[in-house]
N, C-alpha and C positions, 0 to 999 in steps of 0.2 A: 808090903813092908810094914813093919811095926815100927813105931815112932818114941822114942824117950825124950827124958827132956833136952839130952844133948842135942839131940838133933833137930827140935823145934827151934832151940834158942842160936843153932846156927842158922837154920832156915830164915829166921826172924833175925839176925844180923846180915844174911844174904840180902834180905829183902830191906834193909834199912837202907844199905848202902845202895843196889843198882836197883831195888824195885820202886815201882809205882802204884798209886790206886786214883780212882777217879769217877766221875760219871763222865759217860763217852755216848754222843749222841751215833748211829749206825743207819746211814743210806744220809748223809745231808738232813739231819732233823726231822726225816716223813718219822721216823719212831720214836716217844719216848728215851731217855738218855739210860743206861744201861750202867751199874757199878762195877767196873774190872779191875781187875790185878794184873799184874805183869813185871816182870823181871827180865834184864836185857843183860846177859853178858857172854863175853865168847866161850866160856868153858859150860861144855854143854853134859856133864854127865850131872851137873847137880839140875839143873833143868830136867832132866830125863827123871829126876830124881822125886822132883817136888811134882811131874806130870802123873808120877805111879801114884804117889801118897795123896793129891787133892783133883788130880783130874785136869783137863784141860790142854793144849797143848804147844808142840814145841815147832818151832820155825826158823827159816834163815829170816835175817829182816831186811837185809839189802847186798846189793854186791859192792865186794870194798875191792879196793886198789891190792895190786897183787903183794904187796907190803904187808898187807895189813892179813891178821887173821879175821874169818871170818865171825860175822857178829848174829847171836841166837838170842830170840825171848820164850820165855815159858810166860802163857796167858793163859788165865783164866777167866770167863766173862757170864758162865750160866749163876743163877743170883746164890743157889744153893750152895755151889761151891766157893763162890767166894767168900760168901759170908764163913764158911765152916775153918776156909785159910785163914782169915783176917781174926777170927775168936780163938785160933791156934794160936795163933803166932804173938798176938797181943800183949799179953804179960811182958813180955823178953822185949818187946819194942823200947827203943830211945827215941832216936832222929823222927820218928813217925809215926808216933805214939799218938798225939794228937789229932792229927789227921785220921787214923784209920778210926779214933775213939767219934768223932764228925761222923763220916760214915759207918760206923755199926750204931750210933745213935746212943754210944754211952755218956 
C-alpha cells in the first residue's frame, strides 16, 4: 500500500490518541529494554492497516465482558521498524511529539 500524506497524518493522529511508545524490558530484565510502538483500539482494520504499511503485528489483547467489544493492538517491536513508523509519523505528531523526539534522539 502506498502512503500520502493523508494517510500518515491520520496514522500519526491514531497513534497520538490510543498509541504508545517506550523501552520495554522482555523475559523480566534477563535482556536489554527494547523500543516498541503499539496502538490499542477496538477497530481493527486500521491496525491491519498500519501492519501492511510498517510491519509488525495484530492481536486480541484480552477477553472482555460480553458487553464489551473486543479490544486489538497493532505492535511493533523489531528496532528497524519502529524507528522507520516513528520518523513517519513524526512531523504530524501533537500530544507525542516530544516523547517520540526522546526516543529517535532528535
Amino acid at each position: 500500500m502506498s502512503m500520502d500524506d493523508k494517510d500518515i497524518a491520520y496514522f500519526a493522529g491514531f497513534f497520538d490518541g490510543e498509541g504508545s511508545c517506550g523501552l520495554y524490558y522482555q523475559n523480566g530484565r534477563k535482556y536489554p529494554p527494547r523500543l516498541e510502538a503499539r496502538i490499542t483500539n477496538t477497530y481493527v482494520p486500521v491496525l491491519e492497516e498500519l501492519k501492511t504499511c510498517f510491519g509488525g503485528n495484530v492481536y486480541c489483547r484480552k477477553k472482555t465482558p460480553l458487553r464489551h467489544k473486543p479490544v486489538y493492538a497493532w505492535a511493533i517491536v523489531n528496532k528497524e521498524g519502529v524507528r522507520k513508523f516513528l520518523n513517519t509519523i513524526y512531523p504530524y505528531l501533537r500530544e507525542k511529539k516530544d516523547k517520540v523526539g526522546f526516543y529517535l534522539g532528535l
